[in-house]
N, C-alpha and C positions, 0 to 999 in steps of 0.2 A: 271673308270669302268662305264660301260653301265647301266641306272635302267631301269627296265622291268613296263613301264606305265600302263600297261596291268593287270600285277601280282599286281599293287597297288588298280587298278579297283576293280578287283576282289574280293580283301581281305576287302575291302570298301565295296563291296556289301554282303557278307559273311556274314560280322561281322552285319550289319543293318538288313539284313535277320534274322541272328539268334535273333535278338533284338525282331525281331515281331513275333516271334513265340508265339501262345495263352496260349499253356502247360507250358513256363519257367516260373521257380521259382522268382518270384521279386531279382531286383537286381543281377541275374546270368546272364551276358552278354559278350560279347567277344571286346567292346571296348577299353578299357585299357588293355588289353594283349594283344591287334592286334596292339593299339598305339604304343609301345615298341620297337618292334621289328620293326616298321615302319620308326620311328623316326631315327631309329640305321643306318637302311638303306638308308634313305630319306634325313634324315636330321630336324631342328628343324623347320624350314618353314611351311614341308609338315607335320610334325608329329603335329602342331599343327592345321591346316585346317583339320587333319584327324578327331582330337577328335572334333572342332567346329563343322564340317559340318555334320557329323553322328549327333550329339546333335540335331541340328536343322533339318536335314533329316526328323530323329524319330518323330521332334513334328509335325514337317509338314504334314507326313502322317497318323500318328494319329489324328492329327486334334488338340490338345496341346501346340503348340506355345503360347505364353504369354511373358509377361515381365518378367517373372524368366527363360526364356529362353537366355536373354541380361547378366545372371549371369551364367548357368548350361556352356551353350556353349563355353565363353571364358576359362572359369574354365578350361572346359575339352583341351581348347587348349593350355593353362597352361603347363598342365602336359606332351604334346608332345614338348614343348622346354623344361623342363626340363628333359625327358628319351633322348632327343637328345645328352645334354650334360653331363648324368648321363651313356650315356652308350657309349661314346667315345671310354675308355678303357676296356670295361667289355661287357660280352654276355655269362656269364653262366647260370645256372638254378636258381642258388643262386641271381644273381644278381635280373634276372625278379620279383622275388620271394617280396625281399628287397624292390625294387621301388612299386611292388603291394603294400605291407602294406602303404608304407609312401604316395603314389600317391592316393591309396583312402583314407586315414586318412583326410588328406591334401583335396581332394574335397569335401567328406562330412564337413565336419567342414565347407569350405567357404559356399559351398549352403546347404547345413542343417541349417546351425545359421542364416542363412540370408535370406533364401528365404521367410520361414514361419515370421520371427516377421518384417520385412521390407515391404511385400507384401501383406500379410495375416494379419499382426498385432496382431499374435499369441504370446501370452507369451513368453520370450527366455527360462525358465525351462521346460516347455510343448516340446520346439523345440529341446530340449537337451534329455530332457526324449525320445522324440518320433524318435530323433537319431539314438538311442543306438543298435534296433534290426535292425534298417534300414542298420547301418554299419555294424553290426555285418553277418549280410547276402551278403552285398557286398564285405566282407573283405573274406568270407567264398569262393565264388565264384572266385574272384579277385586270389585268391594267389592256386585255384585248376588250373583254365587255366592258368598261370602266370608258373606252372608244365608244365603241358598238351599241351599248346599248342604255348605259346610265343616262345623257342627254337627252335621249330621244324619248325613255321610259317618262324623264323628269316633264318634257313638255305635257305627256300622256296624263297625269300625276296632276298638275296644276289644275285646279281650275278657270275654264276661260273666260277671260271677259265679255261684257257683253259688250259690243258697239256702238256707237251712240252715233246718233244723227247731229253736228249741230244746231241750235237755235234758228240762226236764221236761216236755216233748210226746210224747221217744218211750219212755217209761217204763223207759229201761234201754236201751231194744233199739236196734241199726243200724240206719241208713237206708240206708246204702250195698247 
């Protein structure tokens, strides 16, 4: 099956666009639920450049880049070889849903606990406390798109097949 190079662009620019929007809520983003579905499509390769290169896009352009960038980024590339192999057999709502919760648990926890007391030299109880509303807001957002919009991305995402006529429909002759 053909991927549509194009429809990857696009969902890449989407999702970093929506990122820089000045009104969203901290932590309500369409990375990781555009990952998902990308990964499913793409493969673990792509699904992983998806979530580094957005990582590093965002800081780019905000001007943000830093050395907890060398942790947020692969992190997030992380998470697109594991929905690669997490969603081999699976592509429901439930599914999306499931890898949200564990996929940000799973990131906050590496760069939450490490970014502040490794780079910052912040207390690791300060880092865990100041966690807590961080995931709790990412967790909120994460598994609302992971509904919303991971499935519906993923049909977008697929390529579709053609349809075939049976045999004794076209009495002999091509359809092609």
């Amino acid at each position: 099956m053909k991927q549509s190079w194009l429809k990857l662009v696009g969902v890449f620019a989407f999702s970093l666009l929506f990122r820089l929007l000045p009104i969203r809520p901290p932590n309500v983003e369409l990375i990781l639920t555009s990952q998902m579905p990308v990964a499913k499509a793409y493969g673990g390769f792509v699904g992983f450049f998806f979530g580094a290169i957005s990582i590093l896009a965002f800081d780019v352009i905000t001007g943000t880049l830093g050395p907890w960038s060398l942790i947020t980024a692969p992190a997030y590339g992380l998470l697109g070889v594991g929905a690669a192999w997490y969603f081999k057999r699976r592509s429901r709502k439930k599914h999306f849903v499931y890898f949200a919760i564990v996929g940000t648990l799973f990131y906050d926890a590496l760069t939450g606990l490490t970014v502040g007391p490794l780079i910052f030299h912040q207390p690791f109880l300060a880092a865990v406390l100041g966690q807590i509303p961080f995931t709790l807001m990412h967790l909120l957002g994460n598994v609302a798109f992971a509904l919303l919009w991971s499935a519906f991305l993923l049909r977008f995402l697929q390529p579709q097949e053609k349809k075939t006529v049976p045999g004794f429909l076209t009495m002999g002759f091509s359809t092609k």
